[in-house]
N, C-alpha and C positions, 0 to 999 in steps of 0.2 A: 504494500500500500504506500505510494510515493509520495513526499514527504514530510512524512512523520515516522519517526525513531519509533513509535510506540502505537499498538492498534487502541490498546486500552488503559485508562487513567485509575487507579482507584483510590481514593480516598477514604479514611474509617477514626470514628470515635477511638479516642486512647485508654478511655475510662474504662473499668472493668474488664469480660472476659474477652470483649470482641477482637482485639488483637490476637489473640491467641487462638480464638477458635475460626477468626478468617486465613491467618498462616497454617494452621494444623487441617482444617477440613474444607473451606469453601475453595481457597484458590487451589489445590490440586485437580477439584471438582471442575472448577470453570476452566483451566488451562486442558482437562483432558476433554471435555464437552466442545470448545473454540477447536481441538486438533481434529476433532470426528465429522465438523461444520465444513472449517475451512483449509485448503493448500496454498499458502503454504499456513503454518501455525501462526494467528496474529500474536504478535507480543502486548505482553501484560507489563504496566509500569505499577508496584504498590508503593508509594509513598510512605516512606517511615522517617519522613526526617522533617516536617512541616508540623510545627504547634499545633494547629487547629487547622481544620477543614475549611476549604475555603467558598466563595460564595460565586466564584466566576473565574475564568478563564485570564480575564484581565487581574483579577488579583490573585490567583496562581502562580505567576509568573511563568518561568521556562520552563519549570516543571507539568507545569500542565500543558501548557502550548506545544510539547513535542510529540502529543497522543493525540489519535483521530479521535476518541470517545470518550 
């Protein structure tokens, strides 16, 4: 997908279990579900290094700006 470094952006609550249970169970889920869709495999970008969630594209800065989704 030309470009963008990244097919998909995700962003997630730091509070509580969700970190853990989106690294341990969901995105292996959605990385092998995206490779049975499409060829070739979109890339997944998880963001773990932004305080808080953001509210736009524009205030994501480059990190969200280099993923189609």
């Amino acid at each position: 997908m030309s470009g963008y470094k990244y097919d998909f952006f995700i962003s997630y609550c730091r509070y509580g279990s969700v970190q853990r249970w989106l690294l341990n169970h969901f995105l292996d889920k959605l990385r092998e579900c995206l490779a049975d869709q499409y060829a070739p495999t979109p890339k997944v970008y998880v963001d773990r290094s932004m305080e808080r969630a953001c509210t736009g594209r524009r205030t994501c800065g480059t990190r969200c700006g280099t993923a189609r989704s």
